[in-house]
N, C-alpha and C positions, 0 to 999 in steps of 0.2 A: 772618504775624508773630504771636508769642502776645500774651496779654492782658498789661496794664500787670502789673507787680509789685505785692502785696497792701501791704507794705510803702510803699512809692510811693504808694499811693492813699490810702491813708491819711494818710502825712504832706502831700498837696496838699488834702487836704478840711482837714485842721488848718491850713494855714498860709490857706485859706481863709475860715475860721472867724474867725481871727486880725486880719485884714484888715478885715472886713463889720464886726465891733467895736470896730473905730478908730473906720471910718468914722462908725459911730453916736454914739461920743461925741464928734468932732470938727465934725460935724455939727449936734451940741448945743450944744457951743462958738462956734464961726462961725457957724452959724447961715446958711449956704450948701450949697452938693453940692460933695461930696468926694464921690472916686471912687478905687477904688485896681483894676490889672487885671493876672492872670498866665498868661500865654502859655508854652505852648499849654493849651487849654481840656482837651483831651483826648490823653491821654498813653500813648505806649505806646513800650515799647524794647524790643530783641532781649535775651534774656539775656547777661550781660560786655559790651551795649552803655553809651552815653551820652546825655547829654541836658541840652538847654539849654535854663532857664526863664526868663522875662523877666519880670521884675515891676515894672507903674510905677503911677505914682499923682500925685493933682494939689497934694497936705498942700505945706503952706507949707514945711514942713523935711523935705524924700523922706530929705536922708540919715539922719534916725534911724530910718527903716522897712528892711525886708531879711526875707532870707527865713529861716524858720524849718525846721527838719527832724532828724527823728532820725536821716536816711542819713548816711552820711559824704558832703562834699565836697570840693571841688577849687579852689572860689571863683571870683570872677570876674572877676580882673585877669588881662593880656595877660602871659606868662612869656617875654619878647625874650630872646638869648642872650648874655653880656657880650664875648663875641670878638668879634671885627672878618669882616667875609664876604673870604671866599677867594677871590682873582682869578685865572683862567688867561689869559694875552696875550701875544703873541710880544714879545721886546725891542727886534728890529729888525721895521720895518713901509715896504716900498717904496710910492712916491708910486705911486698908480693900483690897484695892487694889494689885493686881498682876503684877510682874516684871521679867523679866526673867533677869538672871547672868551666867557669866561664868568665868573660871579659866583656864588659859595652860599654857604649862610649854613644851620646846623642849628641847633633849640632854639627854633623858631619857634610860638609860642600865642595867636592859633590862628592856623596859616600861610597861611591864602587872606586875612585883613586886610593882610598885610604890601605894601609898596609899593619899588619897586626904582628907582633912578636911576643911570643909566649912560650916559659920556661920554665918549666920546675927543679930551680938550683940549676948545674948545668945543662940539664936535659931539655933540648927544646921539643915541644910541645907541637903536634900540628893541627891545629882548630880546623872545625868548621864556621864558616863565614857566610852570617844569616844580615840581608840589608833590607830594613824596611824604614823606606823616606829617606831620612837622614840622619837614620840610627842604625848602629852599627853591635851586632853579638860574634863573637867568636867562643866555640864551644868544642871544648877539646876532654879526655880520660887520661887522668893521669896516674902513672902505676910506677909504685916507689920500689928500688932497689936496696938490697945491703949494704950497698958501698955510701947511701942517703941517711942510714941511720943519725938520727940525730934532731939538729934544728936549723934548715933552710928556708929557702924562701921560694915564692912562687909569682913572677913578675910579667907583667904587660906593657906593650909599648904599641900606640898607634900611632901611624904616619901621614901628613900630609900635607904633601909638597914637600916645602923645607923648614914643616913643624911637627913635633914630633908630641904623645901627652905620653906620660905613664905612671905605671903605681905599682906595688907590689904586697903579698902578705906572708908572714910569718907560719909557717907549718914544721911540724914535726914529725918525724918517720921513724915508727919504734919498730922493733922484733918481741912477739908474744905468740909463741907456740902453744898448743892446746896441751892440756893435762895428761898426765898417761895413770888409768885405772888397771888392774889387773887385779886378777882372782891368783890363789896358790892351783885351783884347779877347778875347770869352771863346773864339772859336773861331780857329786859327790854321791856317799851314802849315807842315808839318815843316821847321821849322830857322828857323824867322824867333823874334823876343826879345821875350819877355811879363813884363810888371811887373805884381806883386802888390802890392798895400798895403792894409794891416790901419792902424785910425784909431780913435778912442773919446776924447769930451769928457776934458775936464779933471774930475776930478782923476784918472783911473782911467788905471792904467799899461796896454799892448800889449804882446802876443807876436805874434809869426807865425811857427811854425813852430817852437816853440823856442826865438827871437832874440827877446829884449824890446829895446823902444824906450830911447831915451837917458835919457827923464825920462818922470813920468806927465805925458798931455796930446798928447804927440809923435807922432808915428807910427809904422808900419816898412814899409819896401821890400823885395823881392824881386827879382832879374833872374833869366830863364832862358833858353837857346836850346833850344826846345818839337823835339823828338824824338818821334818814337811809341812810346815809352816813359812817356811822358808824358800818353799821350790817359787820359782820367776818371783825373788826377790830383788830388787832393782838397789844398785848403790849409784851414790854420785858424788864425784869430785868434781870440786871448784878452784879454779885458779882465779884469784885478783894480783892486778900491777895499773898503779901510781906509771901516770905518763902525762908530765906539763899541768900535775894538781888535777888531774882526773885522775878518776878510778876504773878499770876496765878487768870484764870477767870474760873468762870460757867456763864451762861444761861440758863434763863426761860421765856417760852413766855403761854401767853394765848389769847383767844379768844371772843370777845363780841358779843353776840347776841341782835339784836332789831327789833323789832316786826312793821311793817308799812305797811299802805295800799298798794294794788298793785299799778307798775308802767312796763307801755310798752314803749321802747326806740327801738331805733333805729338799737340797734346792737342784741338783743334779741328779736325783732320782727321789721324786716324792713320794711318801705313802700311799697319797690319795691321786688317781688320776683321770680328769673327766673328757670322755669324747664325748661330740656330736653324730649322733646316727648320720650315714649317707656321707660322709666325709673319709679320705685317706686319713689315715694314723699309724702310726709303731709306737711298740713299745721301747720305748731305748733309752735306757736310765745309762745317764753318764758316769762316770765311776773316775774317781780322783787318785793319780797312782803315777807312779816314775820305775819303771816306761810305763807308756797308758797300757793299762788293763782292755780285757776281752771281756764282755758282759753279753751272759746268757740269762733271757728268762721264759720260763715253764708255768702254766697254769697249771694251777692245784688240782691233784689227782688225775694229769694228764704226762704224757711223757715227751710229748713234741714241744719243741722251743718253738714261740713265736718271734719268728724275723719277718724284714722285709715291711712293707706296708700292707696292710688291712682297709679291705672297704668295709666301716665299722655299721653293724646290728647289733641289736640289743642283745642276740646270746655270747658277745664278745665282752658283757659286762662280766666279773667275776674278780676272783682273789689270784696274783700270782705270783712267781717267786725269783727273784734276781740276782746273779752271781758274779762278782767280775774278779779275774785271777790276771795276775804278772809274776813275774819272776820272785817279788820280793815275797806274795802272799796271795791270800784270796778275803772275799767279804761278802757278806749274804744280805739279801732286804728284801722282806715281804710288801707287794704291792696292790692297793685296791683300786680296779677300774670301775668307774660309774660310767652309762652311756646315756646322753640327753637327748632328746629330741622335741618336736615339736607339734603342739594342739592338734587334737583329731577329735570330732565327733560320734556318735552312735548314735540309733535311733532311739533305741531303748533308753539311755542313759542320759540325752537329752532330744524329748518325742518335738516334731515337728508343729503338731497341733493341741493346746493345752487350752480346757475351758476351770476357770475360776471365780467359785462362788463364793460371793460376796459372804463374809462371816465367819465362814469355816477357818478361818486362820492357815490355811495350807497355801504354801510356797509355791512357786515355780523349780523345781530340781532341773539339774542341766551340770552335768559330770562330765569333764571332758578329759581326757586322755592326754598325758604330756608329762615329761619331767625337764626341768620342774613344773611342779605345780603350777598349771596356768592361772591366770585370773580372769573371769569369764563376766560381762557386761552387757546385760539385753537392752538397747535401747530403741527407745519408740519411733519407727520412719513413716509408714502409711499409715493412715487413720486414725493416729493419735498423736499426740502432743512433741514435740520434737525433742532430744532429749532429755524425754522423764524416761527414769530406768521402771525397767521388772523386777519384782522383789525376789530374790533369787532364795533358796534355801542351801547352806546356810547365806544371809545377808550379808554385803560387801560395807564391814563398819570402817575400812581408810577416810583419813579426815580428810580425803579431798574428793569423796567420791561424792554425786550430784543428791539431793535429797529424792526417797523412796516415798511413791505415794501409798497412803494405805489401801486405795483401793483403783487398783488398774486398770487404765480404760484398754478396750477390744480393739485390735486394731495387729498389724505387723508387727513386730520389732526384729531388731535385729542383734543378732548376739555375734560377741568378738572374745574368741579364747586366744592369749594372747601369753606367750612367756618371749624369754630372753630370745629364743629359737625361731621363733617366727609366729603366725595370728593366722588363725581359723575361723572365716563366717558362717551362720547360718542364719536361716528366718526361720520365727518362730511364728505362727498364727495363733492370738489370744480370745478367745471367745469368754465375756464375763457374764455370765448369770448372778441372779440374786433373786432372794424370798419375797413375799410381797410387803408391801408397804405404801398404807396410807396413812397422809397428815392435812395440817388443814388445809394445805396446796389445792392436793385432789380431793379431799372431801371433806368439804368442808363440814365443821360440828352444828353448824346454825343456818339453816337451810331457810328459802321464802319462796313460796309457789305465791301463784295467783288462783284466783276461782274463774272458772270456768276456761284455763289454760288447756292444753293437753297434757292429759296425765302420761310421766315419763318415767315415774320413781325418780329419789334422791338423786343429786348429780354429783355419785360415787367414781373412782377410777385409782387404780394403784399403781405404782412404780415395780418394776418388776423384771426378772428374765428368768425361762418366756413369760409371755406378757400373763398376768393373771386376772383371770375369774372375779369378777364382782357383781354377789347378788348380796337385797338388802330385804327386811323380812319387818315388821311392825312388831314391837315388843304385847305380846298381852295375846297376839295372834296373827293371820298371814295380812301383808299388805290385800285390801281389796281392788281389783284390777278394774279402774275404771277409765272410760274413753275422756272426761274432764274433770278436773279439780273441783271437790268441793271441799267445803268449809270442816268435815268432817275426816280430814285427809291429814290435817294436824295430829300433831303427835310424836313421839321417839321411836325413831326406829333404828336395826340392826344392822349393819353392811360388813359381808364378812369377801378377803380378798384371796383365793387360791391360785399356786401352782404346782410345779414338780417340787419346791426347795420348802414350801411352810402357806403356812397362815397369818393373815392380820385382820381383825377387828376393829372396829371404828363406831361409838354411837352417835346419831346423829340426831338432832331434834327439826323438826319441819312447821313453820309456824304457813297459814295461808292467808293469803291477803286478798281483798273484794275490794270491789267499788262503793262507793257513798250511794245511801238510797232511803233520803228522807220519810222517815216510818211514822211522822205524826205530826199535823200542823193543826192547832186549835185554839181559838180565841175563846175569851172569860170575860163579862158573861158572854155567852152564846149567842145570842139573839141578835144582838146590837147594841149600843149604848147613848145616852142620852148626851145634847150638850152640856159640857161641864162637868162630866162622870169620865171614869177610868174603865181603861181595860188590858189587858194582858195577851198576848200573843205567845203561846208556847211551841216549838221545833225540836225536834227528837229523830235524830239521823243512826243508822244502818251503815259502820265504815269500820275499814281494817288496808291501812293505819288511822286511826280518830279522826273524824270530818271537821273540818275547819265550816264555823258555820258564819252565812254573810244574808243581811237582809238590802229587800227591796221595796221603800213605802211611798204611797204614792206623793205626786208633785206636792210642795209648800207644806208637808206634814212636818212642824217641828217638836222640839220637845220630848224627843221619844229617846226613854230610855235603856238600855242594854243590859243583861246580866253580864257576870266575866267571863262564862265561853259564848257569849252570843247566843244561847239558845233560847234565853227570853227577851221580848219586847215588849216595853210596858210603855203606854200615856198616861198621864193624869193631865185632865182638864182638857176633855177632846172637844176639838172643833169641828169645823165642818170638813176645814182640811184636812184631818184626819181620817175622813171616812173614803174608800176606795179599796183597792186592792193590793196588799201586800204578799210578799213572795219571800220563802227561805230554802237557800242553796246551801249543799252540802258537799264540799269541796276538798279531795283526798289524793295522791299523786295517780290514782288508778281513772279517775273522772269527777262529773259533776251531777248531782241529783237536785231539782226542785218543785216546791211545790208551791201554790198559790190560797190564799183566803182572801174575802170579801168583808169589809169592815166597813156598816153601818151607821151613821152617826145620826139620829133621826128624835125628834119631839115637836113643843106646840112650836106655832110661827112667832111668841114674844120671845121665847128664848133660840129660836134664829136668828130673828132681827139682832138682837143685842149679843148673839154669839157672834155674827156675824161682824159686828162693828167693832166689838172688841176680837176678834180675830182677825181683821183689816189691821189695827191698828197694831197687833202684833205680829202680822204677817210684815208689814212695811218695817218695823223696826229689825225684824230677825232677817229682811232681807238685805237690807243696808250691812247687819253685821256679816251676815251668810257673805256678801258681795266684799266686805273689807278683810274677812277669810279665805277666801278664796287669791281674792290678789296678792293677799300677803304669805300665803303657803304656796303660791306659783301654781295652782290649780288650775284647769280651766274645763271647758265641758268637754265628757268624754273622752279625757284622758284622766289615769290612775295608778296607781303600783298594784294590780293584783294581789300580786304573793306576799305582797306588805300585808294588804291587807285581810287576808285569806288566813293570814299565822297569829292578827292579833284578834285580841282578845275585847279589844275596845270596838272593833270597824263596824261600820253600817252603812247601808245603799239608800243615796236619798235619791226622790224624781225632779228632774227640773222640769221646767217647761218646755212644752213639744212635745209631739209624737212619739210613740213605739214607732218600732219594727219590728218585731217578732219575740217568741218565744224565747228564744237562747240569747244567753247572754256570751255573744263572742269574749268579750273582753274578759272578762271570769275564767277564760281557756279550758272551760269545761262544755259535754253537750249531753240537754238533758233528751232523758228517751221521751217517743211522741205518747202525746195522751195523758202529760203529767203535769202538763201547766198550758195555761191560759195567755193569749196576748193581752200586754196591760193595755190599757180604755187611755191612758194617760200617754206624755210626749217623748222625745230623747231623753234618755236615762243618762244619769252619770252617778258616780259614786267618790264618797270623800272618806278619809281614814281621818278617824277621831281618836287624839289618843290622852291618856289624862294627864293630870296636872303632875 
């Protein structure tokens, strides 16, 4: 605890001070010992605590003396609280019986002074006395006597000092005895007459059953002719009594007994009765009967009773027969035991390892042993798809079972036989074959070799388990076995697919493809041509698929015109420019083939000169347009669309000025073989696609 407050200490040495100089002049005065004294001597409090000082003295007049202090105080009269204390008490209270009550009272200073008086009518009461702060419980049981019957009261009185609060309430204390039931005799024999009577003092009215008495006080009767219908027939009498406008009940019930021959029903000994294999059972049909019957029963065509419990097997299933006898009779019931048990396997009945061809429409069988009837579900765990079931024979059609695929992949599954009794696993290993089968997947109907490929035959192959056989045969006679494709390898042929399970068929046509290989380049007339005369240039190519044909004429040759597959080149009105070497390529996705001619333009020197001049002068005008072509189709030298131009039908290769370089025309993306064309005499080559109006 800490030390006193500085404060504190100080105001109790002062009011000490104060004291010891009374005494001293009263002393003077009287001329006797006076003595004045303040408790406690030594002082200490918790801090936010309190404290109580007493100060007495012997001075002829104490009450002019008190205490001095600079603290604030609280003073020290008793603060009772002007309410009345709160009474808890039942309003109705039965003679003999216990009740609890209580009494509070808040605002109590200081609450352990206070003093509590509690009565029920004369009888004082002695509470217990619960103080929390400055609240006050007093909690007492109060139990009414005979001599209270009636309407008294139940009063409180708190004390303190020389104030006193109190209150009281109004209770009533009745007498209500319990009903009296009685039988004429509690046990009987079926069919003799038992009187019931339900009784209870005055003033409280009777029921029995339902049926109230004539008046309160009265009685009521019952008659019955006692049936076994009737054994632990329960009755019940009610007594009510009015006490202060309430209503208040007892109850009493009792029980009849009646004495009948045995009887076996249905629900204490059934017709039907199922065990479980591997489990304790008896047979022991209860049998309905006053006094209780003995029940023996015998299986059919046996003479030993079975008692006692059975650790039950299936030869325990059977028909048997039940008898139960008392005094009054006997009763007989045939009974049927069923014995259940749970899912088992065989090998035979369902095999471990099952292979399933494709077509055959056969099931997987898988019979398993159990009553009841299991329900058996193979699903797929290793190797195949994760819950897709196995088609089981017969198939499992519950609308909630997963969909069955028609045709089952190889793989584990697992199977689960499964009834009320418990679930049996096993693994099954699925191996699935099937016939052969080809389509245009693997072999395809429309087949393309190349020439001078290696010969491999068609590119046949079937689906199948085990894998199947594919050979393929030339209709008309045997395929010829050659080390490369030629052109003469076309044709339909047979491709037949075998295994252990069937056959499949496929015809296939085989067309062969070549390279492009310019078979004829000829100019008309032959010789050469004059200035101002015509001539033709014809191109005739070797290709599979069709040769896209493209010319090459020399520098400044204009005027020159195209058939629509490019295979003719005609001038009219040849110049000088006209005359040089011309080239035609024959361009197919397998390569490029060309070939070169030499085109003469030759006569006297008058029709030079003046071819010449009027060739100048249309050389200059076609080049101006050639050049205003070019910039306006974003052309420039040495670059072109190939395949543009290689597919139409319009295109042709003119020369510019400059140099060759060689034979092959890179940019064409073909190459041709050596010894089939010439290096042009003329400059860098470029080519423009012409296309019509």
């Amino acid at each position: 605890m800490p030390g006193p407050l500085p404060g504190l200490l100080r105001a109790l040495l002062g009011l000490w001070v104060a004291l010891g100089l009374g005494l001293i002049g009263l002393s003077a005065v009287a001329q006797e010992p006076l003595w004045a004294d303040l408790q406690p001597r030594v002082a200490l409090v918790e801090r936010g605590g309190s404290l109580w000082l007493n100060c007495s003295t012997n001075c002829p007049r104490p009450e002019r003396g008190g205490l001095e202090t600079s603290l604030r105080r609280n003073g020290t009269q008793r603060a009772l609280s002007p309410e009345p204390p709160r009474l808890a008490a039942p309003r109705l209270l039965e003679v003999g019986s216990e009740s609890p009550v209580s009494c509070s009272l808040d605002g109590l200073f200081p609450a352990s002074e206070a003093r509590v008086y509690l009565a029920l009518g004369a009888q004082r009461l002695h509470p217990d006395i619960i103080l929390e702060g400055d609240a006050l419980r007093a909690a007492a049981t109060a139990t009414a006597s005979a001599e209270q019957e009636g309407a008294t009261q139940l009063a409180c009185s708190v004390t303190l000092g020389r104030e006193s609060r109190e209150t009281w309430e109004n209770v009533t204390v009745y007498s209500f005895p319990a009903p009296l039931l009685t039988l004429s005799a509690p046990s009987v024999p079926e069919g003799e007459t038992v009187t019931v009577t339900c009784a209870a003092g005055a003033p409280a009215l009777v029921t029995l059953d339902g049926v109230p008495a004539a008046a309160p006080g009265q009685p009521v009767q019952l008659q019955l002719n006692a049936t076994a219908n009737d054994d632990r027939r329960s009755f019940f009498c009610d007594a009510a009594l009015e006490v202060d406008g309430e209503v208040l009940s007892k109850k009493e019930s009792t029980e009849l007994r009646v004495l009948y021959a045995p009887a076996l029903d249905s629900v204490s000994c059934p017709e039907r009765i199922t065990w479980l294999e591997g489990t304790e059972a008896s047979l022991s049909c209860v049998a309905h009967g006053v006094p209780p019957p003995t029940v023996s029963c015998v299986r059919s065509g046996a003479a030993e009773v079975i008692e006692g419990l059975l650790h039950v097997a299936r030869e325990h299933a059977g028909t048997y027969r039940c008898e139960a006898t008392n005094s009054r009779g006997s009763a007989a019931k045939t009974v049927a035991i069923t014995v259940e048990y749970g899912p088992s396997f065989e090998e035979l009945s369902c095999p471990s390892n099952w292979t399933w061809v494709e077509g055959s429409g056969r099931l997987f069988s898988c019979e398993v042993d159990g009553k009841p009837q299991p329900r058996v579900e193979c699903v797929g765990s290793t190797g195949t798809t994760e819950r897709v079931l196995l088609p089981l024979a017969p198939p499992d059609l519950s609308p909630r079972a997963p969909s069955i695929p028609s045709e089952p992949a190889s793989g584990i599954y697992t199977c689960n036989a499964t009834n009320q009794h418990g679930s049996m696993v096993k693994m099954v290993a699925v191996s699935v074959e099937s016939p052969p089968k080809m389509d245009e997947s693997t072999c395809p109907s429309h087949q393309t070799w190349l020439e001078g490929a290696k010969a491999v035959g068609p590119a046949c192959a079937a689906l199948g388990r085990p894998s199947p056989q594919v050979s393929c045969s030339r209709e008309g006679g045997p395929w010829p076995q050659r080390i490369h494709v030629s052109r003469q390898d076309a044709g339909t042929y047979l491709c037949l697919a075998t295994n252990a399970h069937g056959t499949d068929t496929r015809i296939v046509t085989v067309g062969v493809e070549y390279r492009p290989v310019v078979a004829e380049l000829a100019a008309s007339p032959p010789g050469g041509v004059r200035p101002g005369g015509n001539f033709t240039l014809t191109c005739r190519a070797e290709a599979w698929p069709p040769a896209q044909i493209s010319w090459r004429a020399p520098p400044g040759a204009l005027n020159i015109g195209l058939s629509g597959n490019n295979s003719t080149l005609s001038v009219a009105g040849a110049l000088g420019s006209h005359g040089g070497e011309y080239e035609c390529a024959a361009t197919n996705a397998h390569g490029r083939h060309a070939l070169r001619i030499t085109v003469r333009v030759t006569g006297p020197w008058l029709w030079v000169a003046v071819g010449g001049a009027v060739g100048g002068a249309a050389l200059l005008a076609a080049g101006a347009g050639l050049a205003f072509y070019v910039q306006s189709t974003a052309c420039k030298k040495g670059e072109y669309n190939v395949q543009e131009a290689e597919s139409s039908g319009e295109a042709v290769c003119l020369n510019g000025a400059g140099g060759g370089t060689g034979g092959n025309d890179s940019a064409q993306g073909g190459t041709e073989p050596d010894g089939t064309a010439e290096t042009p005499a003329g400059g860098e080559v470029f080519s423009i696609q012409l296309t019509s109006a």
